[in-house]
N, C-alpha and C positions, 0 to 999 in steps of 0.2 A: 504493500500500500504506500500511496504520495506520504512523503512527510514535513510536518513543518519544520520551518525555523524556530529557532528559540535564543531572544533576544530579552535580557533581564536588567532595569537598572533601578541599582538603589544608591541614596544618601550615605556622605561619609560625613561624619565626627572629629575623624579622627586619622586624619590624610597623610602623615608621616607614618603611624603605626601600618596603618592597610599598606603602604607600596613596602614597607620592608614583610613584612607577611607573604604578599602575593610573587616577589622577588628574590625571595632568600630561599637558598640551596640545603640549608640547616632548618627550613620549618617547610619546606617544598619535597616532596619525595619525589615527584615525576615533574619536573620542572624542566623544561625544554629548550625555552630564549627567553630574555626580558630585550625590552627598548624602552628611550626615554626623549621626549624631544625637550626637556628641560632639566635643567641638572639639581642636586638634592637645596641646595639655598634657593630656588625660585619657591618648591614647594614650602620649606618652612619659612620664609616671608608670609607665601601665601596664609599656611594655616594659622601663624603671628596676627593678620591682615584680619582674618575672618573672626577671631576671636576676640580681636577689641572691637571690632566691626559691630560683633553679638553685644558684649558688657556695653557697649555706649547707647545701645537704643535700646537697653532690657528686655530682650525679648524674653519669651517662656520657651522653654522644650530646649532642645538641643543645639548646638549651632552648626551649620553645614557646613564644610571647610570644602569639599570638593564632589564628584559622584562619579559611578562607576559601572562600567557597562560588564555583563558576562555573555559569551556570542558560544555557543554552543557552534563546534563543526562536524561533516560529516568524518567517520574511519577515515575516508579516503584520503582525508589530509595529510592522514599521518607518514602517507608514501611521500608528500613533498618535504623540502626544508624548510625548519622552523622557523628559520631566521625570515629568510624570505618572507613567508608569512605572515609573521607577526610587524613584521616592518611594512606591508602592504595593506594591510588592515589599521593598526594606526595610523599611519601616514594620510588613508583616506578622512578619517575623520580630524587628523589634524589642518589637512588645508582646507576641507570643506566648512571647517566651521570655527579655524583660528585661534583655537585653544589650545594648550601645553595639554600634552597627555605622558602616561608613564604606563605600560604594558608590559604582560607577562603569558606564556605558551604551558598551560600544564595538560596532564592526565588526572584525573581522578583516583584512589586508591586503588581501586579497580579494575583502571583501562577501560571503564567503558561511558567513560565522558570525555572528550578531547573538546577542550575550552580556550577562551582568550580570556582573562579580566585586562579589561580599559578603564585607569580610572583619567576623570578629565579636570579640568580648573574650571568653573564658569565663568575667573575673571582674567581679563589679559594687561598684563604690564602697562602701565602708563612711559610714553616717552620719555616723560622727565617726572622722579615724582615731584605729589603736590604734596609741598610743608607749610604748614600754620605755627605763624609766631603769635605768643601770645603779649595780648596790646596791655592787659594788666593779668592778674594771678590768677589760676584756673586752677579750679580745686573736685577733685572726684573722688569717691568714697569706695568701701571696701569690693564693691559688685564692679567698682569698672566706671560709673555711672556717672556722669561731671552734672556737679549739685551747685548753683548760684553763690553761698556766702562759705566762708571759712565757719563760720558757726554751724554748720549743718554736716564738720565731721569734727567736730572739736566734743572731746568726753565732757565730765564734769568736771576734770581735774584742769580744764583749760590745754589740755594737748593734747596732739593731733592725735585722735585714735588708729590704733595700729592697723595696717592697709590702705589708708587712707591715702593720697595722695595730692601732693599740692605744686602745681608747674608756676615759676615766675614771670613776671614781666619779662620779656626779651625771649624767655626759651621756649624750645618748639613743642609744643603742647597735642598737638596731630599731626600726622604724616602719613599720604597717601601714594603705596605704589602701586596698587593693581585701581582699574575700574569696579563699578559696579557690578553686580552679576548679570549676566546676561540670559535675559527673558523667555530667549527660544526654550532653557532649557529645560521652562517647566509649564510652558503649552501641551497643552492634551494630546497633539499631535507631534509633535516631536518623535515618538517612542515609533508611535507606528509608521512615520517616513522613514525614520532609521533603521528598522527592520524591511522595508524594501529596500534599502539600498542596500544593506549589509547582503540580506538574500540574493540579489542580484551580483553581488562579487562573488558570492560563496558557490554559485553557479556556474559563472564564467570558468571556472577550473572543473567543473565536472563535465566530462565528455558524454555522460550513458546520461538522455534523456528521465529516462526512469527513476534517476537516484537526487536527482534534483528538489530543491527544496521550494516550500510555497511558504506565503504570507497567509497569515488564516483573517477569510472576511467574516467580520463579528456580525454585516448587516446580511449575510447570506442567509439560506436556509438550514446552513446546520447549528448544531449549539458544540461551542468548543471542550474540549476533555483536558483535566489537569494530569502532567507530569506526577509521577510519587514516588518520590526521592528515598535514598536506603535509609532505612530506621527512623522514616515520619512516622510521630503517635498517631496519625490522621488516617494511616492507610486504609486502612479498612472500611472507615467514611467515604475518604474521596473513589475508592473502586467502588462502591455503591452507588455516587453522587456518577462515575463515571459511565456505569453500564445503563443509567437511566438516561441520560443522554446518549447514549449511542442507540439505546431503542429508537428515542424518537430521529435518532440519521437516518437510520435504515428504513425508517418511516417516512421520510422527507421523500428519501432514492422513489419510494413506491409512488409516493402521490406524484412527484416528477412524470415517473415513467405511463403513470395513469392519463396525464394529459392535465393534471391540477396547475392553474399558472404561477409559476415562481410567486408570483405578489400576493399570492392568494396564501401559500405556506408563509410566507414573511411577515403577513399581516396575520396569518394564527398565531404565530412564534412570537412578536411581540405581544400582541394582546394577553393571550394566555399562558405564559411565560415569564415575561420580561418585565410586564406591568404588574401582572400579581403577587412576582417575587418581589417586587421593591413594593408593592406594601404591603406584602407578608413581615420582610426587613423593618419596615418602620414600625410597625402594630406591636410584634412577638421579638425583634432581631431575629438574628441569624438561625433558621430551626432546619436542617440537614434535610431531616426526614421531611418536613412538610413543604419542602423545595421539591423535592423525588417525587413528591403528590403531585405536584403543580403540573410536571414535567410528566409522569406518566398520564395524567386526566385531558393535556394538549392532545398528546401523542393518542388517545384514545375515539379525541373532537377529530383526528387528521383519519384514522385511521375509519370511522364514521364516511368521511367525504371521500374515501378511497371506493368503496364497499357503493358508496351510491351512484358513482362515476365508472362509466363502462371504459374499460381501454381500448385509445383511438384504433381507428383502423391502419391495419400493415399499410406501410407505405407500397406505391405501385413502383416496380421497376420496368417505368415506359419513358425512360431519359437517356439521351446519349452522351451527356453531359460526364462525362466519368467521376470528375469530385463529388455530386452530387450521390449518382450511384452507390459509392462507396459509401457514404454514409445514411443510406439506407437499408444499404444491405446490414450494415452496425447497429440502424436501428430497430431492423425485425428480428435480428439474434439478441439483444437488450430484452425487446418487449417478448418475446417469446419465455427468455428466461422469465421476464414479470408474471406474464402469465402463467408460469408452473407454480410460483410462487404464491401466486392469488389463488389458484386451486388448493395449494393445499392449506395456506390462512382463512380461507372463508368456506371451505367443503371439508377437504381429509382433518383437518383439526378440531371442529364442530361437531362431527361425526363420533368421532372418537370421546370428545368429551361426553356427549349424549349417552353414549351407549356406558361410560364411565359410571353414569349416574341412575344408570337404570340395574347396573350393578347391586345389586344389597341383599344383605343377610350374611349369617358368620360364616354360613359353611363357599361362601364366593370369593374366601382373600386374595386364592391366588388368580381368578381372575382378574382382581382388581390391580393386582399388581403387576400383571401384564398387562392390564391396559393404560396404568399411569407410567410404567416404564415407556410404553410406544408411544405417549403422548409427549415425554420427556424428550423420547428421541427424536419425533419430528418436529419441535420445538427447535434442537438443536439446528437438524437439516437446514429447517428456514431461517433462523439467524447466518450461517453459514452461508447458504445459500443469495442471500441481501448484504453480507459482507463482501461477495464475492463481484455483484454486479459492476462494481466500481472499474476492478480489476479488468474486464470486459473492454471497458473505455478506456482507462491508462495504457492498454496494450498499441492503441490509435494514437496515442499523444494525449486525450482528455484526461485534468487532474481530478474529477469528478461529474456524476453526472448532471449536476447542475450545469455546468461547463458545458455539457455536449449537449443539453437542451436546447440552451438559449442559441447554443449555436446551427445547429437544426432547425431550430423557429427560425434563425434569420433567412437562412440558407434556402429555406422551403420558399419565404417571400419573395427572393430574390426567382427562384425558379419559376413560381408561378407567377411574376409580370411578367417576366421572357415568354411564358407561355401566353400570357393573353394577350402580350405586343405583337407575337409572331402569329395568333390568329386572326385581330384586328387588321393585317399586316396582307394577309390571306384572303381575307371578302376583299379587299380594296383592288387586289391584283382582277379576285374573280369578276367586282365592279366596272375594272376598268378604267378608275378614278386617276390614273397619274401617280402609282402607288411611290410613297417614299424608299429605300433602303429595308431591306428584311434586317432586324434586328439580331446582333451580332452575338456568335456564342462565344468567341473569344474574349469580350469584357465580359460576360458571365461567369467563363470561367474563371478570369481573371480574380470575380467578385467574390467563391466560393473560396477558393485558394487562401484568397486574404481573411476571411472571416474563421476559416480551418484554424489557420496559423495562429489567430487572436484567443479564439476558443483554444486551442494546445496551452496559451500563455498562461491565460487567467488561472491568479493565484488564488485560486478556491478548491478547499477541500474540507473534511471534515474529521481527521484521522486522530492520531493519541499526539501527546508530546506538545501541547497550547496551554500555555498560564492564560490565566483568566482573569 
């Protein structure tokens, strides 16, 4: 199956400590290259910078001194050199967006995470710094905090209480060398442009179409699944939280393949979803289990409009179009597999249950247990079986079927105005009228080609390995 990217950033504290952590060969067991595009006095100015930055406007919580990206790569990396590497992927974020970074290449304890940690500056060096003399005494107290009179850090005993601080006339009481922080870095979008562009380098080095990595679209039709890291206390939650959203993907694939219009799952999946969890969230907070409710009760509304929606008819193979063709022929072996699938979720599974229940009395256990084993098993068949559909399409170039819908709807409109152009095209010859030009299959083909190629691109899927 496609896989995503996995692009993670969080807030540093503590900015000297983290680069000797993520850099050192004595607290690193599989440590591979570091790089630095500023050397260790930029950073401890900076973290200097950021800490009276904090004490002089009192903030509450913590004070950010720098932040830090982790870029998950594929195995395959590990066949290049690291150096290369790691100096290729910093370097892009350092001139794309002009901040000092300091990087490191590790493995996991494992080997089976091959990661970069990037951590970055938000602020950049000023040309010249800016110094402030002070024009009479400035006096700031034990937080950092500069307080108006000399009385307001003076004890009872008339001196200066200890921490206290008092700058005189003449000496320089502030001094600034980096700017301000810079704003991009904490827009909403930020995280998710950075993760297209990082996917898009991490690609350019993979040759096998197949192993390539996607962006996961959050306004798609599927719902994303969490990563679960060795020795979370959560595991067990989040595979629970995980397998309930993969029902409803596999349920998305179906109403897809059923002819349901993308907007029409999108607007379920909000609705009942998306909206009911956040005021589930606001009402109770965070309640696991009555999230899985939400998520299996959608997936039940989807699974309702499935059952009442007949699947379209096979497309006709009456085109000489060859693009076209081929992805008809892709789409009667898709809907053919849908429809064994729909046989056996709305007939052989009904069936079975039925007869489950007409089961009873003591002396019938073991047929009851043959028949909840066979319902067990065909359970499994059909989740398999909806996992697998995907795989159907990735084999074409599509990273889901969402992907190869939309691209088929387009593809389909494009073929049928060529068709109505070139029959309109047709009575005019048989009229007589002065007919213009018959309408050309070469810009059609043209037009299938390009939309093929778009549909392969799109970064939508719906697989494991997405924070959320």
């Amino acid at each position: 199956m496609a896989r995503h990217s996995f692009i993670r950033m969080s807030k540093l504290p503590n900015v000297k400590g983290r680069i000797d952590y993520i850099s050192s060969p004595d607290r690193q067991e599989n440590l591979y290259a570091t790089y630095q595009t500023a050397d260790t006095e930029f950073w401890k100015n900076l973290a200097f910078e950021s800490q009276q930055e904090f004490r002089r406007f009192g903030t509450e919580g913590k004070c950010i001194e720098a932040r830090e990206l982790i870029i998950a790569l594929p195995e395959v990396y590990t066949t290049y050199d690291p150096q290369e590497v790691l100096t290729e992927f910093t370097e892009e974020f350092h001139k794309r967006y002009g901040v000092e970074c300091v990087s490191a290449l590790h493995h996991n304890k494992r080997k089976t995470n091959y990661h970069i940690h990037l951590i970055f500056s938000e602020r950049t060096l000023l040309p010249e710094p800016d110094i402030k003399i002070a024009s009479r005494s400035v006096f700031y107290d034990e937080t950092g905090k500069r307080v108006r009179t000399k009385k307001e850090i003076t004890g009872e005993d008339g001196k200066i209480r200890p921490g206290c601080t008092v700058i005189k006339k003449g000496e320089v009481y502030e001094q600034h060398m980096f700017t301000p922080k810079d704003e991009r870095f904490k827009d909403k979008g930020f995280l998710h442009n950075l993760k297209e562009i990082y996917t898009d380098l991490i690609n350019r080095h993979i040759s096998n179409p197949t192993q390539r990595l996607r962006v996961f679209d959050p306004n798609g039709v599927y719902l994303a699944t969490k990563k679960i890291g060795k020795n979370n206390p959560k595991a067990a939650e989040i595979e629970a939280d995980n397998a309930a959203r993969q029902e409803w993907n596999r349920t998305a694939d179906m109403a897809l393949l059923s002819g349901i219009a993308e907007e029409t799952i999108i607007e379920l999946k909000n609705e009942e979803i998306h909206n009911k969890a956040a005021d589930s969230v606001t009402k109770h907070g965070w309640l696991p289990e009555l999230f899985r409710k939400i998520v299996r009760t959608a997936k039940e509304l989807l699974q309702g409009m499935i059952r009442s929606t007949q699947l379209p008819p096979k497309p006709v193979l009456n085109m000489d179009i060859a693009e076209f063709r081929k992805m008809q022929k892709l789409m009667i072996k898709v809907q053919n597999k849908a429809k064994h699938i729909r046989q056996m979720q709305d007939t052989d599974l009904p069936r079975l249950k039925e007869q489950l229940a007409d089961v009873k009395g003591i002396f019938k256990g073991k047929e009851r247990k043959a028949l909840e084993q066979e319902i067990q098993k065909l359970e499994q068949t059909i989740r398999e079986e909806l996992d697998a559909l995907p795989t159907v399409l990735e084999e074409d170039g599509y990273p889901d079927v969402q992907a190869f819908m939309a691209t088929y709807r387009k593809a389909e409109s494009v073929v049928s105005q060529y068709n109505s152009d070139l029959a309109r095209w047709e009575q005019e010859v048989q009229a007589k009228k002065n007919p213009p030009k018959p309408p050309e299959k070469q810009s059609v083909r043209d037009q299938l080609r390009r939309l093929q190629e778009e549909g392969r691109k799109k970064p939508r899927s719906r697989n494991r390995d997405y924070e959320r």
